[in-house]
N, C-alpha and C positions, 0 to 999 in steps of 0.2 A: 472332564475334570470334576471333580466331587467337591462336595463344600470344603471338607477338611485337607485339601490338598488344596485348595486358592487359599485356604484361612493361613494354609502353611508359609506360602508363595508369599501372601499378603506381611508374614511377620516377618519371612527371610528379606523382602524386599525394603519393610520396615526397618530391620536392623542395619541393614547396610545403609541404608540414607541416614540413619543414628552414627552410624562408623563413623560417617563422610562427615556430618558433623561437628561430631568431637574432633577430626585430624585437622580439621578448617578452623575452629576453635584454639585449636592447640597451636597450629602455624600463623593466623593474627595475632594468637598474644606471645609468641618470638617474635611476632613481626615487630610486633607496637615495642615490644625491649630493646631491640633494636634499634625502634628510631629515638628513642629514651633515651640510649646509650648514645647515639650519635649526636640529638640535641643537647647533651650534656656534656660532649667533647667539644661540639661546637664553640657551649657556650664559656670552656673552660679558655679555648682558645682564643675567642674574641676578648676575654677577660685580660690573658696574658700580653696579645695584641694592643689592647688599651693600655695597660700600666708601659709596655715599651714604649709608644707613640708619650704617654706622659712624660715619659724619662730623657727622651728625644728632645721634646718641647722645654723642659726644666733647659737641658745644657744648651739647646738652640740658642735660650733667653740669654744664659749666660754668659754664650760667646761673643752674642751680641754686642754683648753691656760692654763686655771684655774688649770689643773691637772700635767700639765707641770713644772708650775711652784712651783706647791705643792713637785712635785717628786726632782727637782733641790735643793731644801729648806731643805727636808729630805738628800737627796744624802749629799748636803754639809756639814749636822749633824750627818753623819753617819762619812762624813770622819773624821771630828774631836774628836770624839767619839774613832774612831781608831787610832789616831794620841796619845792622852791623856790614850791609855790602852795601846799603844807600850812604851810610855815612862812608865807607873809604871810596865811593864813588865821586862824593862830592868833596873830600880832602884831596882827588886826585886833581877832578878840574879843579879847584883850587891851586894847587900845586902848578897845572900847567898853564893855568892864568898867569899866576906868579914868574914862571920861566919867559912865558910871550911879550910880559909887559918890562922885561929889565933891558935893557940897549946892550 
């Protein structure tokens, strides 16, 4: 093999490792867009993920509050409820006092 047929070999083998290169070059930076694009889908949907979980949290609160005070509203009609069956409880034993003790 003569000098100018290695020098040839030498460039052709040059260019193609150049080729290889740039296709390697060129498919990292799709690569990298791609994960650009995916980290900014990501982050769109962890964003939308947040404001729901917020919105959740808001009405959660408010059912709460809502149920809190449904319960306090009940409690207070229970007590009077109990209040107004202790008294005819005790007008009745009275009443049957009243019956036991006449001849």
């Amino acid at each position: 093999m003569t000098s100018d047929e290695r020098f040839e070999r030498i460039e052709h083998v040059t260019a193609g490792i150049a080729e290889e290169r740039r296709k390697d070059r060129e498919e990292y930076k799709a690569l990298w867009r791609d994960n650009q694009r995916q980290i900014n889908d990501l982050a769109t949907g962890l964003n939308t993920l947040r404001n729901h979980v917020a919105e959740l949290a808001v009405e959660t609160r408010i059912r709460i509050e809502e149920l809190g005070d449904r319960i306090e509203q009940l409690a207070g009609e229970s007590r009077a409820e109990d209040k107004r069956l202790g008294e005819r409880i005790d007008q009745l034993v009275s009443a049957i006092g009243q019956l036991i003790s006449k001849p």
